[in-house]
Each structure stands twice: as C-alpha cells, then as structure tokens.
C-alpha positions in Angstrom: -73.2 -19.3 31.4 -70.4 -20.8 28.9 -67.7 -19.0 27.9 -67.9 -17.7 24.3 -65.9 -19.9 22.0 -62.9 -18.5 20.9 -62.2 -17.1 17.5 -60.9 -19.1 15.0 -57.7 -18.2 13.6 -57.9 -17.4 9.9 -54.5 -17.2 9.2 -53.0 -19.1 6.3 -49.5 -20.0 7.5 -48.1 -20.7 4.1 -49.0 -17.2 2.7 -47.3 -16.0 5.5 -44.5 -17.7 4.9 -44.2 -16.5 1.3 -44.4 -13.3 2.1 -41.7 -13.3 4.5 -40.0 -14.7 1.8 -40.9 -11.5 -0.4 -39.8 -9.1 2.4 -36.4 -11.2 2.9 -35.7 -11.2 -1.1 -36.2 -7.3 -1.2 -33.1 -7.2 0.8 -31.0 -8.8 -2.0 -31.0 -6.6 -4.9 -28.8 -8.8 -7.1 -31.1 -11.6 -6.1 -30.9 -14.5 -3.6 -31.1 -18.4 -3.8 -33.1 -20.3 -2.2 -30.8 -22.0 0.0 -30.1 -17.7 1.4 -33.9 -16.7 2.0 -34.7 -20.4 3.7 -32.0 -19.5 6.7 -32.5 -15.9 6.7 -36.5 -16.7 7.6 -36.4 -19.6 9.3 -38.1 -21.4 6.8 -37.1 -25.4 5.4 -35.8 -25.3 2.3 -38.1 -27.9 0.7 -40.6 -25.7 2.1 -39.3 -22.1 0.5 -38.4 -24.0 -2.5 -41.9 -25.0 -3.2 -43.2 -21.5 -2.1 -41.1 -20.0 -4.8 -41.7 -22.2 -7.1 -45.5 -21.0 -6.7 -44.7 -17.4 -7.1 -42.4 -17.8 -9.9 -45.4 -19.5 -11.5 -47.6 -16.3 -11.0 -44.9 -14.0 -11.5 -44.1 -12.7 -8.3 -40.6 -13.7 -8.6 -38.3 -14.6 -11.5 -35.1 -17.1 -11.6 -32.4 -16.5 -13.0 -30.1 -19.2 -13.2 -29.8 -20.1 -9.3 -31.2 -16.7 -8.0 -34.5 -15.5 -7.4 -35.7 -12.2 -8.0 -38.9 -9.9 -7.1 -41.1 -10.9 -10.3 -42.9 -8.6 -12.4 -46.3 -9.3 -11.5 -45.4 -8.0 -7.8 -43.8 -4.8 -9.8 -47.1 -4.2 -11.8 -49.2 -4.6 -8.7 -47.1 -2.2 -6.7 -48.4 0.5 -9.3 -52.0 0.0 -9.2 -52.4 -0.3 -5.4 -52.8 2.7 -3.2 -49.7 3.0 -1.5 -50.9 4.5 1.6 -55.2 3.8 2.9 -54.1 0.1 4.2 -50.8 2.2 6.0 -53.0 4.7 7.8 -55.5 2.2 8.7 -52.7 0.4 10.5 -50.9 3.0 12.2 -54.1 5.4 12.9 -54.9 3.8 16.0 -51.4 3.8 17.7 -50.5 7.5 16.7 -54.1 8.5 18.2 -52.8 6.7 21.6 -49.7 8.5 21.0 -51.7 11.8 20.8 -53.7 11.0 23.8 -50.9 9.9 26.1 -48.9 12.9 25.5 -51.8 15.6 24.6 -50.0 16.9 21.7 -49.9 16.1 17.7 -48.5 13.2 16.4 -47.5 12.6 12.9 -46.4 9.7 10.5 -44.2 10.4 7.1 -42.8 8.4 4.8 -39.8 9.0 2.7 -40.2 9.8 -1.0 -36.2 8.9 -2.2 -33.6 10.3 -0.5 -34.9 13.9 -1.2 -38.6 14.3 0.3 -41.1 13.1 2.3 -44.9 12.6 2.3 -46.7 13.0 5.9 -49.7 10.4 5.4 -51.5 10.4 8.9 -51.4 12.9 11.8 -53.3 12.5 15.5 -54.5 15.7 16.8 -54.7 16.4 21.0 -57.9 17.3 22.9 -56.5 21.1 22.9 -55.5 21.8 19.5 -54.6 25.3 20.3 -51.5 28.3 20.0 -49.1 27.4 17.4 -49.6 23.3 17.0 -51.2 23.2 13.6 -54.3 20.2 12.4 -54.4 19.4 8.6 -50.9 18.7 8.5 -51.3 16.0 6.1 -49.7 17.1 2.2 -48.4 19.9 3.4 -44.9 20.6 2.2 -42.4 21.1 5.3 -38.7 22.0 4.7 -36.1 19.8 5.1 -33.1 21.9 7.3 -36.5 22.9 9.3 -38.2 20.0 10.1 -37.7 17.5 13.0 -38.8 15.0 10.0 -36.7 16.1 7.2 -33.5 16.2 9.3 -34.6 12.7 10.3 -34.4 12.0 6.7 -31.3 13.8 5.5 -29.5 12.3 8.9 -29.5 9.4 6.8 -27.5 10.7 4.0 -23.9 10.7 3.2 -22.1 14.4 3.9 -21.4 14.9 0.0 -25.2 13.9 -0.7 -26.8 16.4 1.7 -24.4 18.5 0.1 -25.7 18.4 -3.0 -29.6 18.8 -1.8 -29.0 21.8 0.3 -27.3 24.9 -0.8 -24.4 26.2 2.0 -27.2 29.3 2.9 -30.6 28.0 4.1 -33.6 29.7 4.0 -34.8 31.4 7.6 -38.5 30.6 8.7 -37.9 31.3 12.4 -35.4 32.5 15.4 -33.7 29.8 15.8 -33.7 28.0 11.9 -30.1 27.2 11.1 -29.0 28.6 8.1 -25.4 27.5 7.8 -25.3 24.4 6.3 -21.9 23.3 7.6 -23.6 23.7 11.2 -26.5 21.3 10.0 -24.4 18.6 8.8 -22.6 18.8 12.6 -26.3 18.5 13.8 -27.4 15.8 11.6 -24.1 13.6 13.0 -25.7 14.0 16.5 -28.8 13.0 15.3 -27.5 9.7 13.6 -25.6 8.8 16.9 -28.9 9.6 19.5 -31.1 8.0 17.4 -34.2 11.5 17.2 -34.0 14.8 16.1 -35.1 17.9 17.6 -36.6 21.2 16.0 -37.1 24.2 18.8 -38.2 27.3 17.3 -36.3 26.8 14.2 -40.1 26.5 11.8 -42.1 28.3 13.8 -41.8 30.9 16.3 -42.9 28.7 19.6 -43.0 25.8 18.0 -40.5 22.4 19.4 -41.1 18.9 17.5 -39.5 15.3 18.0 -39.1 12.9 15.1 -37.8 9.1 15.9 -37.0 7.0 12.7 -39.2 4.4 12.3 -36.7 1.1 10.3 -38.1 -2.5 8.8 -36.2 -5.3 9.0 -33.0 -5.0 7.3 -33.0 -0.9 9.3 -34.0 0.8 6.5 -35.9 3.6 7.5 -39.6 3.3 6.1 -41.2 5.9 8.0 -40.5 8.9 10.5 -42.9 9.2 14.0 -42.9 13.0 14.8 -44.5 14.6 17.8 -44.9 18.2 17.8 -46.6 21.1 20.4 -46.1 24.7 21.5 -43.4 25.3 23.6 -45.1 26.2 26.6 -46.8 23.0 26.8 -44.2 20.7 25.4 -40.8 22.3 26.5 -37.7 20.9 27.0 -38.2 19.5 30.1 -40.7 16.7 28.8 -38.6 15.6 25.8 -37.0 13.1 27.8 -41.0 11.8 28.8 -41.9 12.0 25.1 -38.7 10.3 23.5 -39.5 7.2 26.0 -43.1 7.4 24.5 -42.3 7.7 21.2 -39.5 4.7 21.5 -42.7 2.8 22.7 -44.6 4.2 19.6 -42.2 2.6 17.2 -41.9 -0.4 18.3 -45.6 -0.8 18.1 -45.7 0.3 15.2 -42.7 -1.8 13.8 -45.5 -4.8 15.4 -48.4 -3.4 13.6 -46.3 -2.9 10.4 -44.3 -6.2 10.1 -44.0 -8.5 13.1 -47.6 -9.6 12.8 -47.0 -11.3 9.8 -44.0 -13.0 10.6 -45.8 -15.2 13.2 -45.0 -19.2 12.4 
C-alpha cells in the first residue's frame, strides 16, 4: 500500500520574514534602519528593504528619516485583538505535559508592567487533592508570596522594588517573609539561579517553583510556575522538577517564537 503523501507546507516564507523583522524592530525603541534589522535577522537587505517598504505602505511601520519604526496600524490592531486565547492555545498542550510528567499543577503568567501579573492558563494533575488549588486562573496572588511575583519583582532594580513594597509585608503563612530588606537579599539569589522558590510562605503546606520564561532580546514575557503540597512535592524533587521545567521553557520559547523564525 503507498505511503500517504506528505503534507504540503503552507508556510509563506516572506511573511515570515516580515515578521521577524517586526519582532527585531521591537527591540529598538528609538527605531532601526534597515541596514540594523537585515544583519540582526539574517535577512538580505534588498530583501528587508522591500518587506518594509510593504508594511510601511499598510502602516505597520513608519520611517522617519533613515529609521523605521513599529507603525500605527500594528498599534491599533494590538488593541482590538485578544491578547491571550491564541497564547493559551499555544502553550495549553506543553503545560498539560508538564502537569502529567510531574503530577502536580502547572501554571503560565504573564507580566502586566513591572507591578502585576495575569495567570492566563494552568494544568491541573490526575490527583488534584490537599492544599494544591484548580481555578487558579484571575486570581490575584501576592507579590512577596508568590513563586511568580518574586519571579517578577527579581527583575527589578533595588530602589524600584522599593517603592512597590512597603519595608513590613503582609503575613499569609509560617514561613511568608515579612521583612522586606530580607526579600530584596532573596530576590538577588533568585536573579543569579535563574527560579524562585516559595515553601510555606502562601499557604500552610504549600511549596511552588517559578522559571522565567524570556523572548529573544531576554525580556521576560511569561513566568512557568509548578506548584503541589509539600508532602508530594518536597524538597527533595525540586532538583527533578527545575530540570523539567528548564525543558518546559525551552519548548515553550519553540512553540512561542522559534517556529516562526524558520527560513
């Protein structure tokens, strides 16, 4: 019996290229020329040059003088579309592997500013049971308390954390730290190990993992969190679900990015 053919391969290679050259030109706040985002992707300059001139033409960049910009038809476009269904398609799949392989909950947030964050998709275990929580998704979490928002303020300057935090945080458990000059030490360590660790600090028998998830230019875009009760996930397996998670990330930094950067 013959082999089924083969799909076909749908992609257009010059969209893809001028939206690598979007994702490049986000990078360059003050703008960049053409001769910049050609050797930052790869891409010939004859070829970039005639990509941009195409989405200058439909607004999705501007030029001043020698320097493109991101246009204002991307800008209006950004506002109408939903800015997370298309997201949790995507990463749905690999957080419910994540789930699986470690038979705990796995989350996905994504920074609001500098100041919040927004937990969009969550994978539940087969035994969703003691203090590991479903329906995680909108709920508020605290940022000193959180595996995730101590991802998010490790990326802060010390006078900037400062200034969100007051120098007596609020208790929600044994172990929450309340001294803000101790968090700041904590959030050091986590910018030098690369994950942060929560162990009965939000709730009472409750220890959560959060690896940042960063784009291109190592921004961080989202935070992958893992959480369980402490007599399933202890501290013995955070070394086991670090490895997993560092495995998570990059797939999803493939799902997320990689795929469309494909010549």
């Amino acid at each position: 019996m013959a082999e089924p053919p083969e799909p076909a391969d749908m992609t257009n290679k010059s969209v893809v290229k001028a939206v690598r050259l979007l994702r490049e030109l986000a990078k360059h706040r003050e703008g960049a020329t053409v001769t910049v985002l050609a050797a930052a992707t790869r891409i010939a300059r004859p070829t970039a040059f005639r990509l941009l001139h195409s989405l200058e033409q439909n607004g999705f960049v501007d030029r001043i003088d020698n320097n493109y910009v991101l246009g204002w038809e991307l800008a209006r476009l950004g506002k109408i579309a939903d800015p997370h269904t298309g997201l949790v398609r995507r990463v749905q799949p690999v957080l419910d592997d994540l789930a699986a392989e470690l038979n705990e909950t796995a989350t996905l947030s994504i920074p609001m500013g500098d100041d919040d964050f927004e937990l969009i998709a969550e994978a539940t275990s087969s035994h969703m049971v003691g203090v590991t929580m479903a329906k995680n998704v909108g709920r508020h979490f605290p940022l000193h308390a959180s595996s995730t928002g101590k991802t998010l303020l490790a990326e802060l300057p010390k006078d900037r954390v400062e200034s969100l935090l007051p120098s007596t945080l609020e208790a929600f458990a044994s172990r929450t730290i309340t001294d803000r000059d101790a968090l700041l030490k904590e959030l050091t360590e986590i910018r030098e190990q690369g994950y942060s660790v929560i162990d009965n600090e939000f709730e009472e028998g409750l220890l959560s993992l959060s690896r940042p998830v960063r784009d291109s230019s190592g921004k961080l875009a989202a935070v992958l969190t893992v959480e369980g009760p402490r007599y399933r996930l202890g501290r013995d397996r955070i070394p086991e679900a670090l490895q997993q998670m560092q495995a998570t990330v990059d797939r999803l930094v493939g799902v997320l990015w990689e795929g469309s950067g494909a010549e």
